[in-house]
C-alpha positions as CSV (number, residue, x, y, z in Angstrom):
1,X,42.5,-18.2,-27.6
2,X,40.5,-15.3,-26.5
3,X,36.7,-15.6,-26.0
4,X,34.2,-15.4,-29.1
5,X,33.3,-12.1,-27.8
6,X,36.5,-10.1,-29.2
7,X,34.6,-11.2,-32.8
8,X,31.7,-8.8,-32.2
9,X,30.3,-6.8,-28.9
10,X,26.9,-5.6,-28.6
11,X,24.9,-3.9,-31.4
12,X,24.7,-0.5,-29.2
13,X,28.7,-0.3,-29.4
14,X,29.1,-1.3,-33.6
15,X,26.4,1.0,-34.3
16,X,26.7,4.0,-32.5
17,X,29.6,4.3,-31.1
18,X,32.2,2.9,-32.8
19,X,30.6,4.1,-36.4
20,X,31.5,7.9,-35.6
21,X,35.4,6.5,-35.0
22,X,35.5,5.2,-37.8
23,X,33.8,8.1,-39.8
24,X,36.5,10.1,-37.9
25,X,39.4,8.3,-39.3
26,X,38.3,8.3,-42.8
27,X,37.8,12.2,-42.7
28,X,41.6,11.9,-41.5
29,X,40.8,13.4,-37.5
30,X,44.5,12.7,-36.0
31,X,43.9,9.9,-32.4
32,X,44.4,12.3,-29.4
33,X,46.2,11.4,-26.5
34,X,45.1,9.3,-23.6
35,X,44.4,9.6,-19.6
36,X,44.6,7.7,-17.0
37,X,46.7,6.8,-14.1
38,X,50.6,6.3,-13.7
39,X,53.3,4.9,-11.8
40,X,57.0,4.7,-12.2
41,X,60.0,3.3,-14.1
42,X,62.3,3.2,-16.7
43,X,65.4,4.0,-17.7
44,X,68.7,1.7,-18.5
45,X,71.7,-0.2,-17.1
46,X,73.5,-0.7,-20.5
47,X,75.5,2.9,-19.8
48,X,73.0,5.2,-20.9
49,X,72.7,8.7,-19.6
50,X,70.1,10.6,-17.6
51,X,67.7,12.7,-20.6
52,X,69.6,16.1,-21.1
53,X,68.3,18.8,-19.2
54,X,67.2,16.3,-15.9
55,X,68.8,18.7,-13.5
56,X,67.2,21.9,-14.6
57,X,64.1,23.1,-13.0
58,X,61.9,23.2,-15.4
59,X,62.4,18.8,-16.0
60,X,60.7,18.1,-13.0
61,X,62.8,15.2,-12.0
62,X,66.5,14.5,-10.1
63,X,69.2,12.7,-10.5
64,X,68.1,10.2,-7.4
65,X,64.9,9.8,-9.0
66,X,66.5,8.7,-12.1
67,X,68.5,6.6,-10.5
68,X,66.0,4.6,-8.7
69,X,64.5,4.7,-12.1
70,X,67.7,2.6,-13.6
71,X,66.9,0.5,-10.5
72,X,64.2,-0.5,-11.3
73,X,64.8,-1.3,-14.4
74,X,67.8,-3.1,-13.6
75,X,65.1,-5.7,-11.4
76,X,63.0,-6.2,-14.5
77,X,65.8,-7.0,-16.2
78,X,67.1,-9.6,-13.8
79,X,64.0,-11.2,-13.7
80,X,63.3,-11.7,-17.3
81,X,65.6,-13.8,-20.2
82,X,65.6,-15.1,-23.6
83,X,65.1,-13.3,-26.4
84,X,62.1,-10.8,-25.6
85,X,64.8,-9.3,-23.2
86,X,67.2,-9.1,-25.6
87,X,64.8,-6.6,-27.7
88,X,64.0,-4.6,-24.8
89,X,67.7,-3.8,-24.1
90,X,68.2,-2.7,-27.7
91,X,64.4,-0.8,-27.7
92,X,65.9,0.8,-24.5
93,X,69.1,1.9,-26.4
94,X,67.3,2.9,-29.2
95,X,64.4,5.0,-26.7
96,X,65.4,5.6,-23.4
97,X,62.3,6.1,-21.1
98,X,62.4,8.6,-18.9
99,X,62.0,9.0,-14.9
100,X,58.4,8.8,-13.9
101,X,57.5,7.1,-16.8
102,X,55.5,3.2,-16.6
103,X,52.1,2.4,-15.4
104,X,50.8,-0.2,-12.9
105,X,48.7,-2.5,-14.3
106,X,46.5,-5.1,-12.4
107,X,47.0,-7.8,-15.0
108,X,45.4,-10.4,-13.4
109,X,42.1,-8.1,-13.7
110,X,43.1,-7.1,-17.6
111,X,43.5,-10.9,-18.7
112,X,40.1,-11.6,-17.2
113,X,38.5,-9.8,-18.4
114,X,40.0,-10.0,-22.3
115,X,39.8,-14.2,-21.9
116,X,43.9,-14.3,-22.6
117,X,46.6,-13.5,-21.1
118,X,49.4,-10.7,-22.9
119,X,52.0,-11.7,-24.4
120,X,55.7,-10.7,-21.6
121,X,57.2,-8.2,-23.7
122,X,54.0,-5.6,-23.5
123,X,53.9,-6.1,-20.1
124,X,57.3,-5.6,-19.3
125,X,56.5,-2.0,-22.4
126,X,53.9,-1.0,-20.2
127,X,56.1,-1.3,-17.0
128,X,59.7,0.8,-18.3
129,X,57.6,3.3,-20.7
130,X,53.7,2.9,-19.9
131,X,50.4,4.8,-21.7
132,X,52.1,7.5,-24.1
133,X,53.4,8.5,-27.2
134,X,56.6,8.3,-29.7
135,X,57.5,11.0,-31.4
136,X,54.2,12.9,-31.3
137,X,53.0,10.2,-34.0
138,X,52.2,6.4,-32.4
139,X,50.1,6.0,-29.1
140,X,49.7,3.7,-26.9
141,X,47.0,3.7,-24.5
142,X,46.9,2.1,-20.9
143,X,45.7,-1.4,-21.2
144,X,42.4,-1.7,-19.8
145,X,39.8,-4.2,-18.3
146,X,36.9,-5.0,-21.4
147,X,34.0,-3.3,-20.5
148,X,30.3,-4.5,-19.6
149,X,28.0,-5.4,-22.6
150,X,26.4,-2.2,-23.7
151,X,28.9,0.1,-22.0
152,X,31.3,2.3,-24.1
153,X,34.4,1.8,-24.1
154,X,36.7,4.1,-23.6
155,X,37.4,6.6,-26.3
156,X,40.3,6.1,-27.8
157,X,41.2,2.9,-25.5
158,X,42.5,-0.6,-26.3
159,X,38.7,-1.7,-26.3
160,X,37.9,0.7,-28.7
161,X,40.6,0.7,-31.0
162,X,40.1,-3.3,-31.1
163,X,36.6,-2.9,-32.0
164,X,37.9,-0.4,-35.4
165,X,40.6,-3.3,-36.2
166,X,37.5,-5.8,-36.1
167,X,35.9,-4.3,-38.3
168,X,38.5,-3.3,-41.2
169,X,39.4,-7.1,-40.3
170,X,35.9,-8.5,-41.3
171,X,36.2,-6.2,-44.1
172,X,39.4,-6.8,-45.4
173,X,40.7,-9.9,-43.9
174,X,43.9,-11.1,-45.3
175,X,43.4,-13.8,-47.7
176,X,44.1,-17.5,-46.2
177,X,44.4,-15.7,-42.9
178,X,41.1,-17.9,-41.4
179,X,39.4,-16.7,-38.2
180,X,41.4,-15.1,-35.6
181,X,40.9,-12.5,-32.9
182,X,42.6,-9.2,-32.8
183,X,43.8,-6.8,-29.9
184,X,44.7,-3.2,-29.9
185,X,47.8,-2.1,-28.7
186,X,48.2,1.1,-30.9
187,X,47.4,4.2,-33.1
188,X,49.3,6.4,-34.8
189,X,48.4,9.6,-36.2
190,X,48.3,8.4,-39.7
191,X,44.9,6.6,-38.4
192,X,46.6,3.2,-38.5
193,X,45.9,0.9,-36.1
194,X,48.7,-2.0,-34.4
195,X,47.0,-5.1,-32.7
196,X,48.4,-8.5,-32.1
197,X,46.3,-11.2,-33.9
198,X,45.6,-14.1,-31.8
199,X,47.0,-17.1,-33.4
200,X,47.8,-19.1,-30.3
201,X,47.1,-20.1,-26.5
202,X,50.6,-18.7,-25.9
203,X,50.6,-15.1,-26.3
204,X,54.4,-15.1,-26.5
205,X,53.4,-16.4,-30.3
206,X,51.2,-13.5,-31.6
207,X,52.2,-12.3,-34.5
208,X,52.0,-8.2,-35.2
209,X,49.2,-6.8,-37.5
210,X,48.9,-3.6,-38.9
211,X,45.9,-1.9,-40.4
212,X,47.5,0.7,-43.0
213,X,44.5,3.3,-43.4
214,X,46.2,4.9,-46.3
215,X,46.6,1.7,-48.3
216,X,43.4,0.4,-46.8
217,X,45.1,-3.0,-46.3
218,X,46.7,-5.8,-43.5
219,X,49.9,-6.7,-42.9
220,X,51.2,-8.8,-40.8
221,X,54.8,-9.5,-38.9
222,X,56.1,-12.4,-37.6
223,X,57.3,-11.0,-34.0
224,X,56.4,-9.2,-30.7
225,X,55.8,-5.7,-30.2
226,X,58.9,-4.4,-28.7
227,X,60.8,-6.4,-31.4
228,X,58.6,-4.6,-33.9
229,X,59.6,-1.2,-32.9
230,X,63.3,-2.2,-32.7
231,X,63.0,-2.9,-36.3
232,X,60.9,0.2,-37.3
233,X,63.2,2.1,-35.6
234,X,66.3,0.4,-37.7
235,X,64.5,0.1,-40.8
236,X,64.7,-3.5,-41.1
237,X,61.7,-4.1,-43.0
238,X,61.0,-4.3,-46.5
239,X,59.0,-1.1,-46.1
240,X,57.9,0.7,-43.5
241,X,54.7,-0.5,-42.2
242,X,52.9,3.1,-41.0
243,X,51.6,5.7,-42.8
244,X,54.2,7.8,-42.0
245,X,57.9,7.9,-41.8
246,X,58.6,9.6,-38.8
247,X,60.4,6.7,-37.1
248,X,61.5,5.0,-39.9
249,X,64.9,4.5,-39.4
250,X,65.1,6.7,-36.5
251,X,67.1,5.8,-34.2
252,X,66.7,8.4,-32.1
253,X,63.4,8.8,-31.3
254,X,61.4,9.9,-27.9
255,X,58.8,8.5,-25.7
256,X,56.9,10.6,-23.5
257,X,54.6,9.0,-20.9
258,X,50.8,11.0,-21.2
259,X,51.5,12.4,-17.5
260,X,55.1,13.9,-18.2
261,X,53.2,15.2,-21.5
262,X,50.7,16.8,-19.4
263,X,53.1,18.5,-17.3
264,X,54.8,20.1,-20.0
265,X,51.9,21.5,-21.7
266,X,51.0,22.6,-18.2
267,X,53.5,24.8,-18.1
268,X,53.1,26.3,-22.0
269,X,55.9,24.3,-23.6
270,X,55.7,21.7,-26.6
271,X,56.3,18.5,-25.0
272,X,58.0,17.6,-28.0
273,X,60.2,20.6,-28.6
274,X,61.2,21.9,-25.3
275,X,59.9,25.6,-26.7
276,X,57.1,27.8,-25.8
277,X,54.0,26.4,-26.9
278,X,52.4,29.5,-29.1
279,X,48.7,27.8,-28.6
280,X,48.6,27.2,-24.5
281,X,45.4,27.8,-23.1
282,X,43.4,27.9,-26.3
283,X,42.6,24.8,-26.0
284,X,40.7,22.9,-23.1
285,X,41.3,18.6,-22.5
């Protein structure tokens, strides 16, 4: 179980800082992006093809990149069994990363500094895809150590977003749910936020939690992340769970990891449309 501290930090950060996040999302300010550092992989050994446009130019990436990429992958996959890697290969059917995509995570600093370790199928997330984005709508930011007490978080960061959820938690609790801790592991730009709530020393077990700011209630799913988006993405729940239906249903939706994002916009193109971005460099980071 995580530590007692995940309940409440320090006065400094409820009062302050985290009060202006949360006066942000009820004036309906859409989360921003997320930086830190990358690494690499990502990609598939279930047939599927390099992302179209790899070999021109302007992608940024080659065709022996992307197959170390598939590599690499191929390793993870080897390694891994059961059921959470049965999920990834259809999440990596359903989303194929992309080459230079993944982050490098020093989980052994992460987990102690959180209390817990995370449950196998966000790590192995955070290794193929990493800190980034679908669809220009749900975030995910780089999993971080906790800060010190009295230090703020970063903005926008799994701290930060765990502190909102613990909040709209003590506020709205599900009935009959009892006294559990919560952790971040996304936003979306409907200002929900996704966490796992910590219902067990085996992380493997958390169930998936959504706070839906529209309806200004919990709800709560019975699996792991990756098998979450699997069935976002398939529209195998009752309903969908976000404030939006972008990726309801869609089974062909994008990730883009924050650094490949970057680039794009670098060069004045929507990341997310491939065509000349008609605001680059209006707007400073």
């Amino acid at each position: 179980m995580v530590s007692g501290a995940l309940h409440g930090h320090s006065a400094l950060l409820r009062s302050s800082y985290d009060s202006c996040l949360l006066r942000d999302r009820r004036d309906g300010h859409r989360p921003g992006r997320f930086d830190r550092p990358v690494l690499q992989p990502s990609g598939s050994h279930l047939g599927l093809q390099p992302p179209a446009g790899l070999e021109e130019p302007g992608y940024g990436h080659g065709q022996q990149q992307w197959k170390d990429h598939v590599n690499r992958c191929n390793a993870l996959i080897s390694m891994r069994g059961g059921d959470a890697m049965s999920w990834m290969d259809t999440l990596r059917q359903l989303m194929p990363s992309h080459p230079g995509a993944g982050d490098a995570v020093d989980w052994t600093a992460v987990e102690h500094s959180w209390g817990t370790g995370f449950p196998r199928d966000y790590r192995d997330f955070i290794t193929l895809y990493g800190a980034g984005a679908i669809g220009d709508y749900l975030g995910f930011p780089l999993p971080e150590s906790r800060t010190a007490e009295g230090v703020e978080p970063t903005f926008q960061g799994m701290e930060a977003e765990t502190l909102n959820a613990l909040h709209f938690w003590e506020y709205k609790a599900p009935e009959g749910s009892g006294q559990s801790g919560l952790i971040a592991w996304g936003v979306d730009s409907s200002a929900d936020i996704l966490c796992w709530r910590v219902t067990d020393s085996d992380p493997d077990r958390w169930p998936v939690v959504v706070w839906n700011q529209d309806d200004g209630f919990w709800l709560e799913y019975p699996c792991g992340l990756v098998e979450f988006l699997c069935r976002v993405f398939r529209a195998e729940f009752d309903e969908c769970p976000l404030g939006s239906v972008n990726l309801w249903g869609n089974a062909s939706t994008r990730f883009l990891h924050r650094d490949e994002e970057a680039r794009l916009r670098s060069q004045g193109l929507d990341p997310w449309t491939g065509e000349p971005d008609p605001f680059a460099g209006m707007f400073s980071d």
